[in-house]
C-alpha positions as CSV (number, residue, x, y, z in Angstrom):
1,X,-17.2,-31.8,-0.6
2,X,-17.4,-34.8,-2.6
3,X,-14.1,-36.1,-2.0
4,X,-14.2,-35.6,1.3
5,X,-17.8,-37.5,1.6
6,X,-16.1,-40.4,0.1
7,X,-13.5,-40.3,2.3
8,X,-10.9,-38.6,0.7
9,X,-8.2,-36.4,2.7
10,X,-9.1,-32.8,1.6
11,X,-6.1,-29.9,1.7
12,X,-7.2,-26.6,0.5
13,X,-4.4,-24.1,-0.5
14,X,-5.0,-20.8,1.3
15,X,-2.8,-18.9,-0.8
16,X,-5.0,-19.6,-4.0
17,X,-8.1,-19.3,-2.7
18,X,-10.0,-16.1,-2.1
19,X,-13.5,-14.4,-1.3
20,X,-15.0,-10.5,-2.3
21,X,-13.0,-9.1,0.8
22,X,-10.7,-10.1,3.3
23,X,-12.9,-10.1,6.1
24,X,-15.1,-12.8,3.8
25,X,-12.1,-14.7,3.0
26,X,-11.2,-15.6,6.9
27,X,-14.5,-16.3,7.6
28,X,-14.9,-18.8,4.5
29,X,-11.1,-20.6,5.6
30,X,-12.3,-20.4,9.2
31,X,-15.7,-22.7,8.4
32,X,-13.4,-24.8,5.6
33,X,-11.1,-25.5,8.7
34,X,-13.5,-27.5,10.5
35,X,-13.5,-30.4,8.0
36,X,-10.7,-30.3,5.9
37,X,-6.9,-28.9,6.5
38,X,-6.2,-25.7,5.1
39,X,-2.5,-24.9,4.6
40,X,-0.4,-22.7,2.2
41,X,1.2,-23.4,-0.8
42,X,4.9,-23.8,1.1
43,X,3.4,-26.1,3.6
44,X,1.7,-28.2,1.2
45,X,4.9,-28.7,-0.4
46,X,6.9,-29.1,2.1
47,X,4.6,-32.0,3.6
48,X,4.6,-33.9,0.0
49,X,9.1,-33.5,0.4
């Protein structure tokens, strides 16, 4: 959250992050997808080509 507060552009990798279950883990890249993008690992790299 820090980098995004000072204006930072945020990307969280979906594919290495995770939560207790998988209901839990959609829910917490669900609220994450409201301020910063959330992509995975092939997209990420494919945007830095």
């Amino acid at each position: 959250m820090n980098s995004f507060m000072g204006g930072c552009h945020v990307v969280v990798d979906s594919d290495v992050s995770s939560s207790v279950d998988k209901e839990a883990h959609e829910r917490s890249l669900t609220n994450m997808r409201k301020l910063f993008d959330v992509l995975k690992t092939d997209e990420i790299i494919k945007s830095l080509g």
